[in-house]
Residue, then its C-alpha position, 0 to 999 in steps of 0.5 A: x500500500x502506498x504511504x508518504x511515510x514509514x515506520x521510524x523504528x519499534x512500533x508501540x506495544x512491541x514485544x521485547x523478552x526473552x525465552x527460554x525451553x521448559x526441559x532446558x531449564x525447569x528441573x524437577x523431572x520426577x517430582x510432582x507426577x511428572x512423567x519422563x519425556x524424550x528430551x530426558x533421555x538424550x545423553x550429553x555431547x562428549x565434544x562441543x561440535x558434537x551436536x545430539x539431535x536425538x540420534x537414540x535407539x531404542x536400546x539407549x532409551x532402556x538404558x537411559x530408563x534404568x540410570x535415575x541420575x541426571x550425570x549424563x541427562x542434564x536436562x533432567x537437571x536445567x537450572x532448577x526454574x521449577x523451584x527458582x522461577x520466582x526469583x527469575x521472573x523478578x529479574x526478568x522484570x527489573x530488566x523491563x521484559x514485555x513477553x517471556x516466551x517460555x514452554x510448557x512441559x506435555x508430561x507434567x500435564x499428562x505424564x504418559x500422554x494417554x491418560x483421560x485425566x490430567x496431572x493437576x500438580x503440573x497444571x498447578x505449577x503453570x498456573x503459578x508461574x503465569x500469575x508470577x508473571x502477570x503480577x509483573x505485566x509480563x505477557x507469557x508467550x507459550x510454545x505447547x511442544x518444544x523438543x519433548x513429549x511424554x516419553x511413553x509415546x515413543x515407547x508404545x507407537x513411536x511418537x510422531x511418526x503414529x497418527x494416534x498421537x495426533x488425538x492425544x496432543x490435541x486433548x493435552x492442548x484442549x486441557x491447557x487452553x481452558x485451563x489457562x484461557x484468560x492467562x495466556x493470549x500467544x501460542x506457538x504449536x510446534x518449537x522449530x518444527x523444521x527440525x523434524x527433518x534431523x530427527x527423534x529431537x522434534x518427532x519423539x520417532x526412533x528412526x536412527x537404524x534405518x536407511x536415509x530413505x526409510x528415515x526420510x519418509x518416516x520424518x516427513x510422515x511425523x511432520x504431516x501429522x504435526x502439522x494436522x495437529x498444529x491446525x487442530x489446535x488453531x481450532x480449538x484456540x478459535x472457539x475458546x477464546x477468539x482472542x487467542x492468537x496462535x502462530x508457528x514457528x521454524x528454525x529459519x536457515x537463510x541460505x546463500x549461494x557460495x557463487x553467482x553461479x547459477x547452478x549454486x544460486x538454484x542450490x540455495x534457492x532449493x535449500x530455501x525452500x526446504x526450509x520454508x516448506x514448513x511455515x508454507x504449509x502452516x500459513x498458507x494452508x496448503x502444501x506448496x507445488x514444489x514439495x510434490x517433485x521432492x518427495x517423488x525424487x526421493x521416494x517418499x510418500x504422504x499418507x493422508x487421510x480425508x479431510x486433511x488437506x481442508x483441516x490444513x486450510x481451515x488451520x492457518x496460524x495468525x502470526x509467524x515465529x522463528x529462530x535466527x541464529x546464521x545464515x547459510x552459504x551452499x553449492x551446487x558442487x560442495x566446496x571450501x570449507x565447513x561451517x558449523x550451525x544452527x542443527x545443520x552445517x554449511x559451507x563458509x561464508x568469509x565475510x563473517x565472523x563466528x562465535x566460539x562454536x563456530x556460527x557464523x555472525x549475519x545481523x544483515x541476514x536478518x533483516x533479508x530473512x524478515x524482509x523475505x518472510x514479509x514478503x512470501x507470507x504478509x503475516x506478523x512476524x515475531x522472532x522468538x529465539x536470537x542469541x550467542x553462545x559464548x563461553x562467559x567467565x564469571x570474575x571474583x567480583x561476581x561480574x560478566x564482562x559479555x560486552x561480544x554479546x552486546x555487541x552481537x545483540x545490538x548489531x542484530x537489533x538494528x537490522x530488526x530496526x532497519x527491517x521494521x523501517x522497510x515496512x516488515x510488521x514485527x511483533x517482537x523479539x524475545x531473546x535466546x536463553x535470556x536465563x544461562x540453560x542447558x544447551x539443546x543440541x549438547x546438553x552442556x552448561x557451558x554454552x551460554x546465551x544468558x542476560x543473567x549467569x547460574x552458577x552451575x557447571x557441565x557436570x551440574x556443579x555450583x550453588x545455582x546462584x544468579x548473577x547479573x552480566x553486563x549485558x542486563x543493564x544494557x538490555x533494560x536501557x534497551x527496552x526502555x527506549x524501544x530500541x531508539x537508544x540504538 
């Protein structure tokens, strides 16, 4: 639409916070009913690089059942959130946070995921933890399934890869959504669901002794059940509560091509849309034409049931969320060498700078991934998980010097500017591990994105005591002035 003017920065109202996942921090994983849940059962990296996306049989689960500790488990452990979460929130306030995008743990609400009955203490726990954060205005932004679910459904039908998970997801969302209709407005089904690509991590599905053609089919056969799932709940989040606004959300992997060769700029632009394929189903209701030669190329086969396609129309989500983290650089022919990332490596990119782990640092491909989604798909955009992994140092004077997080924050945040200038209508932004948590990909401690430092260590050592790093104050002065200070 044509304007004389636009936007000078953040508009009104917008969303600044930061996230956190329920198994990365929470603790408490057998206390109060809880069941286990398949991110309880990945063990911890031996190596950095050494990302664990869920590549577990069904003997490791066994295994993994008999051993009650957390020493190999530590999302068993987080950072205890279950008995701290008040002290948390406080410091969540005092830093300004307008939304805190948290996630609720399906087995502390249905333990096993088939009961008839819900877990009343875990609801309990949630309703505690929503009315903390109201006291401090704080809106909850609540992912429903966010790398875990009842362990007991990967055990009796293989977790998402059965259709009859579907019925026992969309009860455990039916109880939720009553149970917390007037505490809650913002919904996100599935964490990164893109992710179910790479595994047991997304689908609860132990696929990890088949062939890559028979991991293939399976992984995209889960995805198409999540996604019936995910536009089930838009319907009932429509009839309980119209104010209810749910939305998606995907690891996004913005892609270049290493060359302007043409065949590397087809092989990016095919990477896109690999990555995009979620959020076209799940905004645009339907599967997009170029899946259809995809999945004849490499065998794969969706099995759909009537009505599916008119439910995936009917269940389109309101707004759209994302991870971003790097971008990606690829060829047609691999070339150079690799970079590590985000669940997924690529080739390096030399104009960029990487952080400890080796990602790659692109704060202009953000504002090219907003001003691409705002594009293809004209929904509010709302980036829920941004941030750097550093290996932070707390000083004897109980101090974190992170000005590279700052640093890497800020460069970020004014590309998220730049983009909102361009016209992209951005929600919010809810920063990465705003809290130091277990890492997703290494179950490492030391990995650390956090505004605020918990003395814990890899091997679960340390009082668990909060510490403000320097990039607290910076992020409060941030929100105070909607990002005008940068």
């Amino acid at each position: 639409m044509y304007k004389t003017d636009y936007p000078k920065g953040f508009k009104d109202g917008f969303l600044w916070g930061g996230a956190t996942a329920a198994n990365q921090v929470e603790g408490g994983w057998d206390l109060d009913g809880k069941g286990m849940t398949t991110a309880e059962v990945i063990r911890k990296s031996e190596k950095r690089t050494e990302m664990n996306l869920g590549s577990v049989t069904m003997k490791a689960i066994e295994e993994a059942m008999a051993d009650t500790t957390t020493d190999h488990y530590p999302k068993r452990r987080g950072i205890d959130f279950y008995h701290n979460y008040k002290e948390d929130i406080k410091l969540f306030a005092e830093m300004g946070f307008k939304a805190y995008r948290m996630s609720m743990a399906w087995a502390r609400i249905f333990p096993n995921g088939n009961e008839t009955e819900p877990n009343e203490a875990g609801l309990a726990f949630y309703d505690r933890v929503f009315d903390e954060l109201a006291k401090y205005d704080i809106e909850p932004v609540v992912t429903l399934s966010h790398y875990e679910m009842p362990l007991d459904l990967t055990i009796k039908q293989n977790g998402w890869a059965s259709r009859d998970t579907i019925a026992r997801f969309t009860r455990y969302t039916d109880v939720v959504l009553k149970r917390f209709k007037d505490k809650v407005r913002y919904w996100l089904t599935f964490n990164e669901i893109n992710v179910s690509s790479f595994g047991f991590m997304e689908t609860g599905a132990v696929d990890s002794e088949l062939t890559e053609k028979e991991q293939l089919q399976i992984r995209y056969q889960a995805v198409h059940h999540q996604f019936i799932a995910s536009a089930l709940v838009v319907e009932q989040a429509r009839k309980i509560n119209p104010n209810f606004e749910v939305g998606c959300m995907l690891a996004r992997m913005q892609t270049y091509p290493s060359t302007p060769n043409p065949a590397d700029v087809r092989a990016a632009q095919e990477n896109d849309d690999l990555n995009l394929f979620f959020t076209d189903v799940q905004v645009r209701g339907e599967y997009p034409e170029y899946m259809n030669r995809y999945f004849r190329e490499n065998d794969v086969h969706i099995s759909m049931e009537p009505g599916d396609e008119a439910i995936l129309k009917m269940g389109t989500v309101s707004y759209l969320s994302f991870s971003y983290y790097m971008s990606m650089v690829t060829s047609a022919g691999k070339t150079g060498d690799t970079s590590l990332g985000n669940m997924i490596n690529g080739e390096k990119n030399p104009y960029l700078e990487t952080s400890d782990w080796g990602w790659q640092i692109d704060p202009v491909g953000l504002r090219i991934t907003l001003n691409a989604m705002w594009d293809r798909y004209r929904v509010p955009l709302f980036i829920v998980e941004n941030g750097i992994g550093a290996l932070d140092k707390l000083g004897t004077d109980g101090k974190v010097h992170d000005d590279y997080r700052i640093k890497y924050l800020e460069e970020h945040i004014i590309q998220m500017k730049e983009a909102a200038m361009d016209g992209v209508d951005l929600m919010g932004y809810t920063m990465w591990g705003c809290i130091d948590l277990i890492s997703a990909s290494t179950s490492e401690m030391s990995k650390r994105y956090g505004f605020i430092y918990v003395d814990q260590d890899d091997d679960g050592n340390g009082s668990l005591k909060r510490y403000k790093k320097d990039s607290f104050d910076w992020y409060k002065q941030v929100i105070e002035a909607n990002g005008q200070n940068i």
